[in-house]
N, C-alpha and C positions, 0 to 999 in steps of 0.2 A: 348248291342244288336248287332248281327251280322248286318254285311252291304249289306245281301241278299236285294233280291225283295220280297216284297207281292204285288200281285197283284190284289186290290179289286172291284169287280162287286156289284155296288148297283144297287137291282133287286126290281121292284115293279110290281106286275103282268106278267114277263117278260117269264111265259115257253115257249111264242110260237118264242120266238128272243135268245133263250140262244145256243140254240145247235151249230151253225155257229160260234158265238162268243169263244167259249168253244174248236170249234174242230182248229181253227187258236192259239191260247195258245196251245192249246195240240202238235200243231206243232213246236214249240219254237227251235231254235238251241242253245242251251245254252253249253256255255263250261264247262268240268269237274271241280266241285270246287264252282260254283257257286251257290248258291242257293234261293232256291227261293218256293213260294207257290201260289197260289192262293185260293182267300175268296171270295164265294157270300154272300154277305148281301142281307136277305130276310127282303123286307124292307115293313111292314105291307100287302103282299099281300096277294092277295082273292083267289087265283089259286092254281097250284101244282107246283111253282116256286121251291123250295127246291127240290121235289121230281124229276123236268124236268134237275135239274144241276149235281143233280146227276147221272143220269141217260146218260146224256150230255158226261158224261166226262170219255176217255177211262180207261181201266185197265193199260195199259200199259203208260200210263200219264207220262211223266218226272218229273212230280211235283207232291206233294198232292195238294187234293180238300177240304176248309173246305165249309158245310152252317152254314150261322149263323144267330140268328134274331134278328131284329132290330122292335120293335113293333109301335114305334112313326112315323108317318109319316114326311115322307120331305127328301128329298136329304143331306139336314148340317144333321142331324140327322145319316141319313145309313154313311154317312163319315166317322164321327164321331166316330160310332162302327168302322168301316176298320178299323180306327189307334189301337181302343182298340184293336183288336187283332192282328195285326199284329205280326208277329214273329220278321220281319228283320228290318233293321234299312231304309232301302227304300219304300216307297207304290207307287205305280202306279194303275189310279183311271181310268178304262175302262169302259165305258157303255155297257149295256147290248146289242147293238145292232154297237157294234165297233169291227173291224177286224183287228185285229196288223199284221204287218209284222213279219216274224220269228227272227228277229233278235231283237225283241222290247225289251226282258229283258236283253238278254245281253247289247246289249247299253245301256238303263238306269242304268246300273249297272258302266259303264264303265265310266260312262261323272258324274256319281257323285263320283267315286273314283280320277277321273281322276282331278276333280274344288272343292273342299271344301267347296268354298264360296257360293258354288251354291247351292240357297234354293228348288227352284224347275225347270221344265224342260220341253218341251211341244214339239210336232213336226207336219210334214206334213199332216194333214185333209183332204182325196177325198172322194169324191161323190161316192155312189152307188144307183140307186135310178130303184126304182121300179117301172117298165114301162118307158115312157120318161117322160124326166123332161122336163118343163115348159119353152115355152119361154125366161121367163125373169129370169127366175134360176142364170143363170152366172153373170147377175149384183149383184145379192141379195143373191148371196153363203156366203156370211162372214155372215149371220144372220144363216145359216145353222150349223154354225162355220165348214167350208168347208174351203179349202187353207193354204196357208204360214202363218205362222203369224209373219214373219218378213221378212229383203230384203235378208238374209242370217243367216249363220249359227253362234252364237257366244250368247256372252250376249243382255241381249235387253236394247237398248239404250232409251231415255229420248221418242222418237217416240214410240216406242211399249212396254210397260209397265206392260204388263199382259200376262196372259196363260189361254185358256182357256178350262175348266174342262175337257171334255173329253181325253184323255188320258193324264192329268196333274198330273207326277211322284212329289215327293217331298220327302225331307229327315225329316226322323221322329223328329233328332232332332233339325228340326227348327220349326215344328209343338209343339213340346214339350215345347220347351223355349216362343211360343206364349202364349198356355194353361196354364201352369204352372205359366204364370205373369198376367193371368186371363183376357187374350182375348176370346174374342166369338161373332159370325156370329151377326152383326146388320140385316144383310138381312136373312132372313126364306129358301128362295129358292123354287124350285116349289116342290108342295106336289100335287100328283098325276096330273091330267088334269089343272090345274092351272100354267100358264106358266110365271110366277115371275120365273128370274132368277140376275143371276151377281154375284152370291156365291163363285163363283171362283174367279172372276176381287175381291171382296175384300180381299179374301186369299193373293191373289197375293199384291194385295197394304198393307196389313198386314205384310207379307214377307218383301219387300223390308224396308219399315218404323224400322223392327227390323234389318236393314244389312245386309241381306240374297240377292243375287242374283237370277236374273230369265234368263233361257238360251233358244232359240231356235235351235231344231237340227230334219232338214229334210231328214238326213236319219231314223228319226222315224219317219214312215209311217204306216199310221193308214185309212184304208176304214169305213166308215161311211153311214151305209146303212139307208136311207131314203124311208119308206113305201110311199105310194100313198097319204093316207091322210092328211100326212104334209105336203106334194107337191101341196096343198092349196092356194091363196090367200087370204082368212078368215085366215088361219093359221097362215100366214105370216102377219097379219095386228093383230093378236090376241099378237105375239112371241114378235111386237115391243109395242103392251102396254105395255104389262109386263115388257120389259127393262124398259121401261120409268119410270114404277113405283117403279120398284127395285134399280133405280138412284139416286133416294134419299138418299135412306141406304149407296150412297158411296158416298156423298158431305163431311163428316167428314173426310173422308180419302183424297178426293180432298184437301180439307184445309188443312190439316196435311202436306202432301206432297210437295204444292207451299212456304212451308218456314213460320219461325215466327216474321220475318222482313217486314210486311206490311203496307203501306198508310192505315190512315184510310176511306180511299176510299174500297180501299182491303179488311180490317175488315168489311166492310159493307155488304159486298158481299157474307157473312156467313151466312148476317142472315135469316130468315127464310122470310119475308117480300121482301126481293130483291130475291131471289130466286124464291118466288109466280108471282113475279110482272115482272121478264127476263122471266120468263116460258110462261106467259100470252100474255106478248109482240113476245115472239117469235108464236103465233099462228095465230098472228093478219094478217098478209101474206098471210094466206089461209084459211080466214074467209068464203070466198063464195066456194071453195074448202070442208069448212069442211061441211058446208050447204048438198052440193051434196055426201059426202062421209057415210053422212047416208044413204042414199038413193041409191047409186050406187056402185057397190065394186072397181070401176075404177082401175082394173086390171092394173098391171105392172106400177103405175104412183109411183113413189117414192113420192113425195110430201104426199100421203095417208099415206106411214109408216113416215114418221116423223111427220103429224099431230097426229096419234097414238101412237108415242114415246111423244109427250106434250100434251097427255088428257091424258095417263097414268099418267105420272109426275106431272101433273097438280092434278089426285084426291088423289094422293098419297101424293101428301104435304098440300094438305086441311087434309087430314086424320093425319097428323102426324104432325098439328104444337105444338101440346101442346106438344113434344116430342123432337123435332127439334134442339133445341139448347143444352137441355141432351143430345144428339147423338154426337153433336159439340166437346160438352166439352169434355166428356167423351175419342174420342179419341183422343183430344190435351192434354189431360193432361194421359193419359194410360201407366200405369207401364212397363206396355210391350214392348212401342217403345221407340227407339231412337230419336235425332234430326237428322232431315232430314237436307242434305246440298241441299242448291240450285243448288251449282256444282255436286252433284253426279245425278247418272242416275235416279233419280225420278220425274215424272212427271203426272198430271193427270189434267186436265180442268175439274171443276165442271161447270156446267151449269153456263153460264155469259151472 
């Protein structure tokens, strides 16, 4: 497989966000030699999403345009396809409503040729937002996944450990070596208006567990434009349940990661019982807080989204304990990964 780009757009109802997206690719400054495409994945929508990307995207394009469809609903699912079709041996994963800098294929092209080890690859996240944004927006940007996601440009150390999805490149064949020793997504991801995420954060701790590096690099710059209605606080109180509940699906990878040399104190801390039971206690702080947060959207209070990252959490391991410690095993003992060292750069706190 050549070590081109694909660059894939999973699209779900998206004709009325694609054209912006489409005309900044089409802008690409790509050197001679390099190559590359771009895939929308029409990922079960109801609209004229195919017919709007094509339509999107010039004649004079430096790249082809494919559409392709993907009928199952869910984000892992339109990925998924991406990788099937890819051509090249790179994919770069842009949402529908993401604005690259022109320079975004070349560099991803360049920083995987350039590190071998590097599984995948993620960069600088700004705001675009429609009308103005919200007071408290710039506290509460990283749930946007707006900003840096690291203190500089290099590998991510044991402190930042993940990439997150939106324009997260990755070389095909560390995805291939995952699939092919029969890994696959514990977390679902969000499927339409349902805001279950972290799909990414597991790829990524899947990555590093099989040896694969993850790199930050902020001269990939990427606008992220934000409609009005996200710019919400219901939204924003909605975005952190769904973490919370998607945080379960990554406690196995948490354990995986802190090493196989634990107190049984430490093995304790797996199970599914102390996990209900730290969740429960961590709520117990803003009991009379959660009282009022039925009742009041109390606007800009942080306190609100973490009560709603552990009632997420909290009904999502009620829902999954018959399941809980199958998920455990399953990726401590997973063909696919390696032994984590405690010295190398992997790290991840499960809920304690």
């Amino acid at each position: 497989m050549s070590c081109g780009v694909s660059v894939i757009l999973c699209c779900h109802n998206s004709a009325e966000r694609l054209e912006p997206t489409l005309t900044h690719l089409a802008a690409q400054q790509v050197p001679a030699g390099t190559e590359w495409e771009v895939i929308v994945v029409d990922n079960a929508s109801t609209d004229d999403t195919a017919q709007a990307a094509g339509a999107a995207w010039p004649a004079h394009a430096p790249a082809p345009l494919r559409v392709v469809s993907e009928p199952q609903a869910g984000i892992s699912f339109a990925r998924r396809r991406g990788f099937d079709e890819a051509r090249y041996g790179i994919v770069s994963f842009i949402d529908d409503d993401n604005w690259v800098c022109p320079e975004w294929v070349h560099l991803v092209a360049e920083l995987m040729a350039e590190h071998p080890e590097m599984g995948a690859c993620g960069g600088l996240n700004e705001a675009v937002c429609e009308g103005e944004a919200p007071w408290w927006f710039e506290q509460f940007k990283k749930s946007f996944v707006i900003g840096p996601q690291a203190a500089k440009a290099g590998y991510l150390t044991a402190q930042w450990s993940s990439l997150w999805g939106a324009g997260m490149s990755i070389r095909v064949a560390a995805w291939n070596r995952l699939c092919d020793n029969g890994w696959h997504h514990l977390i679902g991801g969000r499927v339409g208006s349902n805001l279950a995420g972290c799909e990414d954060l597991e790829l990524s701790y899947a990555l590093l567990l099989t040896g694969w590096r993850l790199w930050y690099e902020p001269r990939l710059r990427l606008q992220h434009f934000l409609p009005e209605r996200r710019l919400q606080w219901p939204y924003l109180r909605r975005l952190h349940y769904g973490g919370g509940a998607s945080s379960v699906g990554l406690d196995p990878y948490g354990f995986a990661l802190s090493g196989e040399n634990e107190t049984p104190r430490e093995q304790l801390r797996r199970t599914w019982l102390w996990q209900a039971a730290r969740t429960m206690k961590a709520l117990l702080p803003y009991r009379n807080k959660l009282r009022l947060s039925s009742r009041s959207l109390l606007e800009g209070d942080p306190d609100v989204l973490e009560i709603e990252h552990y009632r997420g959490r909290l009904q999502a391991l009620i829902q999954q304990r018959k399941v809980y410690h199958e998920s455990v095993r399953e990726v401590q003992n997973a063909p696919w990964r390696r032994t984590a060292s405690r010295s190398g750069p992997l790290v991840l706190a499960p809920e304690s």
